[in-house]
C-alpha positions in Angstrom: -80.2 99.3 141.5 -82.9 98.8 138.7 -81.9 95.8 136.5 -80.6 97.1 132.7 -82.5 95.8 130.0 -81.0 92.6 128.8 -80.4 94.6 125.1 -78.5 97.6 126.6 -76.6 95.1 128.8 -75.7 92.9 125.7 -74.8 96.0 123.7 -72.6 97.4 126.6 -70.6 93.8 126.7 -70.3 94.2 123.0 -68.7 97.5 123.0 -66.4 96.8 126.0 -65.5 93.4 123.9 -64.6 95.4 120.8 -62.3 98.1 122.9 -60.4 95.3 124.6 -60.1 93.9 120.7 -58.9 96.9 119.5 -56.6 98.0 122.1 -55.1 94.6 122.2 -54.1 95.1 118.4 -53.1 98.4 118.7 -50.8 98.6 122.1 -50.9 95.0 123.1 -51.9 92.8 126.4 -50.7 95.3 129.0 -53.5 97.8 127.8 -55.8 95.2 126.8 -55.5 93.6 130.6 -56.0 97.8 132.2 -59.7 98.1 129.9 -60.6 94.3 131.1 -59.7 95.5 134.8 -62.2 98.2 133.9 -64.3 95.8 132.4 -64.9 93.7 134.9 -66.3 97.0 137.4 -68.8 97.3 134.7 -70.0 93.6 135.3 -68.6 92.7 132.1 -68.3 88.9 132.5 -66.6 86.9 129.5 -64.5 84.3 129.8 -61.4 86.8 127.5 -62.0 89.5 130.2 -61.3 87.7 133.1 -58.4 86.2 131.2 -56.9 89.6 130.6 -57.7 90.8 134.3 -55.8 87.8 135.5 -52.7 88.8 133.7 -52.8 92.5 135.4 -53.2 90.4 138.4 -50.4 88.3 137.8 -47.9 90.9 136.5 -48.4 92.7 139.8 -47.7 90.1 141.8 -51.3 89.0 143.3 -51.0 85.2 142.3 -54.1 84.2 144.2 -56.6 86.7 142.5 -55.2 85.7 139.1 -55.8 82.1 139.7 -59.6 82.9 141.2 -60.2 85.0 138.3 -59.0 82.3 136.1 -61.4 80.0 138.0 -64.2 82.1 137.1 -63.2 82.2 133.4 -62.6 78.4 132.9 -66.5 78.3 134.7 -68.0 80.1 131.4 -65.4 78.1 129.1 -64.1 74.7 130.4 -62.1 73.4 127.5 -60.3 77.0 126.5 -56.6 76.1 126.1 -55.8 79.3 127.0 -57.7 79.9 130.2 -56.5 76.7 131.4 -52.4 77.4 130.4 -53.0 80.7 132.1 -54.2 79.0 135.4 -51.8 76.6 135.1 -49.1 79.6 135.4 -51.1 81.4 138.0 -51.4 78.0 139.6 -47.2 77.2 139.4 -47.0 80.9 141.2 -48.9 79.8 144.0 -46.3 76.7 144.3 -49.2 74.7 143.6 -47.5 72.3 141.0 -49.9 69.3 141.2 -53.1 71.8 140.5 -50.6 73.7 137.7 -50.0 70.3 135.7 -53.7 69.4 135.8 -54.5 72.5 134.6 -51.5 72.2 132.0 -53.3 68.6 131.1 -56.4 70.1 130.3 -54.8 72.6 128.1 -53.3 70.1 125.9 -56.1 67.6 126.0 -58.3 70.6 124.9 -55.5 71.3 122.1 -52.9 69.2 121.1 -51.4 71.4 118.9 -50.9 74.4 121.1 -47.0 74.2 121.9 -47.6 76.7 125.1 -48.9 74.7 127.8 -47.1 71.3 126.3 -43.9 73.3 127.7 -45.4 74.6 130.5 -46.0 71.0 131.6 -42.8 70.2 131.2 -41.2 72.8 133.6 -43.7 71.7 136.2 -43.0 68.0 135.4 -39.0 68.9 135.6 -39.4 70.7 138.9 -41.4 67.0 139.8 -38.2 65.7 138.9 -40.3 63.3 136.2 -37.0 64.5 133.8 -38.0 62.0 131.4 -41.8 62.9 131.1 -40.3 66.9 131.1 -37.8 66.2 127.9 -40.8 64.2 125.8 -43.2 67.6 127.1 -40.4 69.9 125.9 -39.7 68.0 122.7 -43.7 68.1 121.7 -43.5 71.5 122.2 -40.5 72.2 120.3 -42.1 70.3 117.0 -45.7 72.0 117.4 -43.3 75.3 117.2 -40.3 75.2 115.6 -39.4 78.9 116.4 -39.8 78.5 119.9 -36.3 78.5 121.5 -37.4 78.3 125.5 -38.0 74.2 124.9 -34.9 73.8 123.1 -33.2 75.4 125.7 -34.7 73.4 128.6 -33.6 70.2 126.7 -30.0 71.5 125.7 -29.6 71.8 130.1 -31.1 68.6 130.5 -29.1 67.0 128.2 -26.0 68.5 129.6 -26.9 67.8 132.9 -27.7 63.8 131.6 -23.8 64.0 130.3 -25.0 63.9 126.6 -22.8 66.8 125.5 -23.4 66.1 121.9 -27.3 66.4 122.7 -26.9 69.7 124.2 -25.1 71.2 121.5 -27.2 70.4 119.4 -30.1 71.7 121.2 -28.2 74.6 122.7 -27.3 75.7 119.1 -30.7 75.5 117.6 -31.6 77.8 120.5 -28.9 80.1 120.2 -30.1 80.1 115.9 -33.9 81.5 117.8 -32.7 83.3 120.4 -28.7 84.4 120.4 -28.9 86.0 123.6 -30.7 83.1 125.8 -29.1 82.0 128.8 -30.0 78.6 129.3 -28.7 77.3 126.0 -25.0 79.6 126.6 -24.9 77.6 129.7 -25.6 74.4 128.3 -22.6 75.0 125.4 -20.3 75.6 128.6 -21.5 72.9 130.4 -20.8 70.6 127.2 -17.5 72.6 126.5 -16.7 70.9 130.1 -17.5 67.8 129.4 -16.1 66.8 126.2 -12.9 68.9 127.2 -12.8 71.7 125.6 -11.5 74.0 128.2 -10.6 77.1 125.8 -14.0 76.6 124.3 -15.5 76.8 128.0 -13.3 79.6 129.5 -14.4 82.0 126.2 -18.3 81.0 126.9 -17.6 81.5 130.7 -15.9 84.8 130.4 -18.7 86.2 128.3 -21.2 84.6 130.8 -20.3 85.8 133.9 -20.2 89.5 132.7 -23.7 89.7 131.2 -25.4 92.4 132.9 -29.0 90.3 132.2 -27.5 87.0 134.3 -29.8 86.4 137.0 -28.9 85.4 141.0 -29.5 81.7 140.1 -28.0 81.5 136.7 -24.4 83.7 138.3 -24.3 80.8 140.9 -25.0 78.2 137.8 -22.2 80.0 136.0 -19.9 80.4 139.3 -20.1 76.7 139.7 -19.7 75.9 136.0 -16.4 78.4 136.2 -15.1 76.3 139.4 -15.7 73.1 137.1 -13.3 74.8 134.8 -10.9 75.7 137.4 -10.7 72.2 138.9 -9.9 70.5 135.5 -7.1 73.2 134.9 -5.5 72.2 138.1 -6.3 75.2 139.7 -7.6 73.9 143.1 -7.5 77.2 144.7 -9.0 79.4 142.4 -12.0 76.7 141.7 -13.1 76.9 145.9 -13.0 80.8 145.6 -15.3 80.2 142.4 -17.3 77.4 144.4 -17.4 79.6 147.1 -19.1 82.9 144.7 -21.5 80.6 143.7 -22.8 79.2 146.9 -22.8 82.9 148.1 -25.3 83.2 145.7 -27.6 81.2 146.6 -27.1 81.9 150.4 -28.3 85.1 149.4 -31.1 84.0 147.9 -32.3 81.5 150.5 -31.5 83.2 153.7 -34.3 84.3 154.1 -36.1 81.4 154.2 -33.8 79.4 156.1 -32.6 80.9 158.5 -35.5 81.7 160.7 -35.8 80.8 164.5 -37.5 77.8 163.6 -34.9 74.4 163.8 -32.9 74.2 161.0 -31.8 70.5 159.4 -28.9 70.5 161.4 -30.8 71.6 165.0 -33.2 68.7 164.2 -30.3 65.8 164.0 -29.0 67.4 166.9 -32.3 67.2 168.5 -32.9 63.9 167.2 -29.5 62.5 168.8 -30.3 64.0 172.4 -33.9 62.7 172.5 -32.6 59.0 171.8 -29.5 59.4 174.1 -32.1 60.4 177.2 -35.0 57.8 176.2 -35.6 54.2 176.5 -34.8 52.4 173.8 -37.2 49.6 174.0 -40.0 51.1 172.5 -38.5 50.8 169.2 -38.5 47.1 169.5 -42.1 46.9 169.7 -43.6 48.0 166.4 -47.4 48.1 165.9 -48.2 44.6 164.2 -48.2 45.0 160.6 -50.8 42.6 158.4 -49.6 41.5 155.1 -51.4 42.7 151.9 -51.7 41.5 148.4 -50.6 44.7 147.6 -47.3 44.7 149.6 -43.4 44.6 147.4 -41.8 41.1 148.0 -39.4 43.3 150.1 -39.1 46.8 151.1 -35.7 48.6 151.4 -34.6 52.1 152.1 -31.6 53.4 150.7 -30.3 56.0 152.8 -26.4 57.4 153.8 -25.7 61.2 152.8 -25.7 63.2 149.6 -23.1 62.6 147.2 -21.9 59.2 149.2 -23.0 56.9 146.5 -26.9 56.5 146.5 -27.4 57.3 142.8 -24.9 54.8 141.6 -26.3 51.9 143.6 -30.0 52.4 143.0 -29.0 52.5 139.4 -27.0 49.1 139.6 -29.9 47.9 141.2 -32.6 49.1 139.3 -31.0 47.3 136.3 -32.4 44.0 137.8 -35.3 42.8 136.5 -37.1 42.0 139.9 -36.7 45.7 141.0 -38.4 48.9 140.7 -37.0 52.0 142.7 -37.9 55.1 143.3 -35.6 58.1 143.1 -35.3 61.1 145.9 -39.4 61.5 146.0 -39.6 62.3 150.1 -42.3 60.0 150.2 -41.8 60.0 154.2 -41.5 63.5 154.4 -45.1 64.4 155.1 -44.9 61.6 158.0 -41.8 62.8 159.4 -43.4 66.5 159.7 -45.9 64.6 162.1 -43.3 63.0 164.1 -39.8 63.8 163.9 -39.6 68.0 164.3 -41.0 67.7 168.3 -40.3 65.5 170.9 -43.6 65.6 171.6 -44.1 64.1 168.0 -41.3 61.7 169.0 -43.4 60.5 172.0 -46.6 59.9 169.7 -44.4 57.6 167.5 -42.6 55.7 169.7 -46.1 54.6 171.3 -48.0 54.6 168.1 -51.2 52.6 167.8 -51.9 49.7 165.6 -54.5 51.9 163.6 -52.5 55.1 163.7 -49.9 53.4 162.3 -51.9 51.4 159.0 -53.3 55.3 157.9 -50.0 56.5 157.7 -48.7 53.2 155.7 -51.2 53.7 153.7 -50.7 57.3 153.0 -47.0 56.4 152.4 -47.8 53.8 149.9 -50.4 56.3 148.1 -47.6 58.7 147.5 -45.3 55.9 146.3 -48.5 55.1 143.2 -49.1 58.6 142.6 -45.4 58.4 141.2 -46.6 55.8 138.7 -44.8 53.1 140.4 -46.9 50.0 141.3 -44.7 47.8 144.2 -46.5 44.7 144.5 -45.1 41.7 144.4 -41.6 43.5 143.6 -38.2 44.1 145.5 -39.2 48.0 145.7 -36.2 50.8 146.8 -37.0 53.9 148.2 -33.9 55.7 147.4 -34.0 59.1 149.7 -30.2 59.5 151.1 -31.5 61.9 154.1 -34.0 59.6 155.0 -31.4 58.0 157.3 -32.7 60.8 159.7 -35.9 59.5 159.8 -35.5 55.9 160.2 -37.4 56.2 163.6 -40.7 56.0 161.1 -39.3 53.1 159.0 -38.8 51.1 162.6 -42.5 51.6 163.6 -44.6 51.8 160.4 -42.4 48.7 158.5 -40.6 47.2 160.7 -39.9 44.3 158.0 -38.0 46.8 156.0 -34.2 46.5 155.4 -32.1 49.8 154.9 -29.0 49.7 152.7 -26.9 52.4 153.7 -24.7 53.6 151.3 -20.8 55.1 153.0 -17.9 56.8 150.5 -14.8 58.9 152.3 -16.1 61.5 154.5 -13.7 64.1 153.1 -14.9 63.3 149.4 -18.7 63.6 150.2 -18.3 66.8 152.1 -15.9 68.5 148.9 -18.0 67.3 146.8 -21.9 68.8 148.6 -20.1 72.2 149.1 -19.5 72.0 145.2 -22.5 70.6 143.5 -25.7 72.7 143.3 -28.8 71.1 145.1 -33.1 72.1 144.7 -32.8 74.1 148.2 -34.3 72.8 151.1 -34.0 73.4 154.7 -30.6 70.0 154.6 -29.0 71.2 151.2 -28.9 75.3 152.8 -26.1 73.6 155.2 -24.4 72.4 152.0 -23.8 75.8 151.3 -20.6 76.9 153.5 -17.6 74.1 153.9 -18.0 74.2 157.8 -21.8 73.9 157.5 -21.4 70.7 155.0 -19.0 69.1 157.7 -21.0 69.8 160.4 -24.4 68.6 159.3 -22.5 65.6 157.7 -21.1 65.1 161.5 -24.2 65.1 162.5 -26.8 62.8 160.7 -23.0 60.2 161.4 -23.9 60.8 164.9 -27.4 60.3 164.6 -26.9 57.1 161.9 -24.9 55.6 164.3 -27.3 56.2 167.2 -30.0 55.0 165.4 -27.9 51.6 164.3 -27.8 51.0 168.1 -31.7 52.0 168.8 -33.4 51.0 166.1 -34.0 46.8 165.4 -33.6 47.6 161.2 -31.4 45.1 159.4 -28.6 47.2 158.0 -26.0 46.6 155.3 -23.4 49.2 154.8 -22.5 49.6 151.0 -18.7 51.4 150.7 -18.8 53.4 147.5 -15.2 52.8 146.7 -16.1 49.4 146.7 -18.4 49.1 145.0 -16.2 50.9 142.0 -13.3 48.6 142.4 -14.9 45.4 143.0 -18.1 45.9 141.3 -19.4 42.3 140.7 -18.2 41.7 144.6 -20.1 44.8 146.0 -23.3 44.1 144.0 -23.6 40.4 144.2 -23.3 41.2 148.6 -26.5 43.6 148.1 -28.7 40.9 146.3 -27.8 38.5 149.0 -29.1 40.8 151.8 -31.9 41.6 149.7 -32.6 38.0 148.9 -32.2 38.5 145.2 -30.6 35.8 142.5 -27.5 37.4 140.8 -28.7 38.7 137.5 -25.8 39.5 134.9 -27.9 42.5 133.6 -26.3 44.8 136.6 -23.2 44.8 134.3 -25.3 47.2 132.1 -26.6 49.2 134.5 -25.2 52.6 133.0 -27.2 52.1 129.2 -30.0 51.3 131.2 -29.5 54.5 133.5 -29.3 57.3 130.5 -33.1 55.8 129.3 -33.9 56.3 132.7 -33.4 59.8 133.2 -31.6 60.7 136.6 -32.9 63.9 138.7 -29.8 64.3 141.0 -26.3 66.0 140.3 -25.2 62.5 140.2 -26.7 62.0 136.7 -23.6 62.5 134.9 -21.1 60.2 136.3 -24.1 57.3 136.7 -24.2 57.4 132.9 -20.5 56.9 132.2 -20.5 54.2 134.0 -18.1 52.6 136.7 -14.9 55.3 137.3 -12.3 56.9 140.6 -12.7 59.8 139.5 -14.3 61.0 142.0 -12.0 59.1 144.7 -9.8 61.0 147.1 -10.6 64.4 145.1 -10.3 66.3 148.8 -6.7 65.6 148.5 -6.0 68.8 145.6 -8.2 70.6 148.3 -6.2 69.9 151.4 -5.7 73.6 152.0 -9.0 74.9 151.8 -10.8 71.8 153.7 -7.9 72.0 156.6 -10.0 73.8 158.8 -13.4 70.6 158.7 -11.0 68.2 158.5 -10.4 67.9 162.6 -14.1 67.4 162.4 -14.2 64.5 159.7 -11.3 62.4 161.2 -12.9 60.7 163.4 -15.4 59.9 160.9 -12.7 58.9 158.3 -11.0 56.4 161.1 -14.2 54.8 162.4 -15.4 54.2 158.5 -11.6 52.6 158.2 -10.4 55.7 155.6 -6.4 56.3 155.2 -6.1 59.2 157.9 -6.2 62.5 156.6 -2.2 63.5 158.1 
């Protein structure tokens, strides 16, 4: 095709330019995105068109063709806040958070004052679990708007879930002042209502709730589980399982389909796991690949590991209050390690006979995740606070075999109750979580493997009982710093005011903040009914971790 003259061509961009202007005045960004679709068949490139193409491309679904189209836009203008925001999102779609929040960094670096992609980064950085960089991203935002209610919202639920109930009404009700109808911020005022007991104020928020046609899957099971909240501080152990039970329903619902495929689920792997040990030689696992020390290396590596909900929050809390300590909360840095080596036994074979060079790339891709969290180890007593990596201490016995574990242990009856009724980011272990019986069974069976693996594996171990470390705190605590070779430093006492600066990312949050309490000891008693059927399973749990018997 003969080339157009470069005036005709101009003029044709021009006109195209001024019909997207228009119609995106007159009938707004849906119609404006169909004329740039158009647009772009004409060889109409410009950095606005491609912008509005992507967000055809996005509405319908095609992630990936937004986020190239996007690509080609941010070519022609590299520091446009709104090409790069509108990446970012395409970018988030794609799962691709680490690409989004660059993107999201560009946008704000290329304007400060554009309250958009300032909360944008926070949702990203919340989903990072970074809860404290997420509250100061939605808080810029909220001042560069003042009329924009979704960061108020986001920081009403944080601050509910942080225990602040004052901080979330006040959020929730500057929110509600923007936006009546939003979700987030209603579920927030319940969550406080809990909190600060106000049960009749919570039941007439619930009630509303729970019948809004507009409540999405996730936010009924949010609401479910706020309603069995209510229901357990009525007294009404009964009704709050059924409640419990909605919720998780819910999300089963949701996940199924991405769970419960024919690949092995969490609890076929600890099952796995446990047979492959019980049929192979153990002394392997005494021979690690010689490690060099580096100037780099913490004064002393631990893992803190045990179960959800046993009692891993609290302690790496107590502990990061010590000034020689830096931890680092639920990050999965061995995850990508334990893909390699821990879902085949042909994966368990490579590790057990793992080379000295084999073995310092994947320390050194371990440690490169720890720093890309912002924490810097050397020189420090660094915790790696992960509860289900007790399933992959295999990897911790070859690649730092001078690493102590502290394995945190509360009833067996209480940690089950309380998985099946606190709401988890899904993954393949928290799906189990979902159904009583499955809670109990893959809590039976990362015991099994935990117990296996204190047999197999040549780790230094110290078992830290939750309930003592509630009732005889200075006790407990001051037993931790001697296995971790740490002087006694009074500043644990003030663990909990140190804890709500912190920001916590787990269910947990709550509790930490208030400091030491029982409340959460022997709660599976007002539940003896509905846990009677996994309780033949937990006994002999309950009688080897020297529990009072369930009978």
């Amino acid at each position: 095709m003969k080339e157009m003259p470069r005036q005709p061509r101009a003029a044709r961009r021009q006109l195209w330019l001024e019909r997207i202007d228009a119609s995106l005045r007159a009938y707004g960004i849906e119609a404006a995105g169909d004329l740039a679709v158009e647009a772009l068949t004409e060889k109409v490139e410009h950095p606005a068109v491609l912008n509005l193409a992507a967000s055809v491309s996005y509405r319908q679904g095609r992630f990936e063709e937004a986020a190239q189209l996007l690509k080609r836009a941010r070519a022609l203008a590299p520091k446009d806040p709104n090409i790069l925001n509108s990446l970012g999102v395409s970018l988030k779609a794609l799962g691709r958070t680490t690409d989004a929040l660059q993107a999201y960094d560009a946008a704000v670096r290329a304007d400060p004052n554009m309250a958009a992609p300032n909360f944008n980064r926070g949702v990203v950085l919340e989903d990072l679990s970074d809860l404290r960089a997420a509250r100061s991203a939605y808080e810029q935002a909220a001042t560069l708007d003042r009329n924009y209610p979704e960061p108020l919202a986001r920081l009403a639920w944080l601050s509910a879930q942080a225990g602040d109930a004052e901080s979330a009404r006040t959020y929730g009700k500057r929110t509600l002042s923007l936006a009546p109808s939003n979700m987030l911020a209603r579920m927030a005022l319940a969550f406080a209502d809990l909190q600060q007991r106000d049960l009749a104020g919570a039941e007439a928020r619930l009630a509303v709730l729970i019948q809004d046609p507009s409540l999405s899957p996730v936010n009924r099971s949010i609401v479910l589980g706020l309603i069995g909240d209510l229901r357990d501080a009525e007294g009404r152990p009964a009704e709050a399982f059924a409640a419990y039970e909605a919720s998780n329903t819910e999300l089963r619902g949701l996940n199924a389909a991405r769970f419960e495929t024919g690949e092995d689920t969490a609890l076929g792997q600890v099952r796995r796991l446990a047979a492959w040990f019980d049929a192979t030689d153990p002394e392997p696992w005494h021979q690690p690949p010689p490690a060099r020390p580096r100037a780099s290396d913490p004064k002393a590596h631990i893992f803190l590991v045990g179960f959800p909900r046993s009692g891993t929050t609290l302690l790496e809390n107590v502990l990061a209050a010590h000034p020689d300590v830096v931890t680092l909360e639920e990050k999965g840095c061995l995850d990508v390690l334990a893909a390699s080596y821990l879902t085949s036994n042909e994966g368990m074979e490579r590790l057990a006979g793992i080379s000295s060079g084999e073995a310092l790339r994947q320390r050194d891709l371990y440690w490169s995740m720890v720093r890309k969290f912002g924490l810097e180890p050397r020189g420090r007593v660094f915790i790696d606070k992960m509860p289900l990596a007790s399933v992959q201490l295999p990897l911790v016995a070859k690649l730092f075999p001078d690493a102590r574990v502290l394995f945190a242990r509360r009833d067996p009856r209480d940690v089950v109750l309380s998985c099946f009724r606190r709401r988890f980011e899904m993954n393949p272990s928290m799906y189990e979580l979902l159904t009583l019986s499955g809670a109990a069974a893959y809590y039976d069976g990362v015991m099994r493997l935990s117990e296996i693996y204190r047999a197999s594996l040549p780790l230094p171990q110290h078992v830290v009982r939750y309930e003592s470390l509630v009732d005889d705190f200075e006790g407990t605590a001051r037993s931790v710093c001697r296995f971790l070779d740490l002087d006694w430093d009074e500043g644990l006492f003030d663990f909990a005011n140190k804890a709500r600066s912190r920001g916590i990312s787990t269910p947990s949050s709550a509790q930490v903040v208030r400091g030491l309490n029982r409340e959460g000891q022997g709660t599976w008693r007002r539940y003896r009914a509905q846990m009677a059927p996994v309780l033949p399973l937990l006994d002999p749990w309950v009688r080897l971790f020297d529990y009072e018997p369930s009978s």
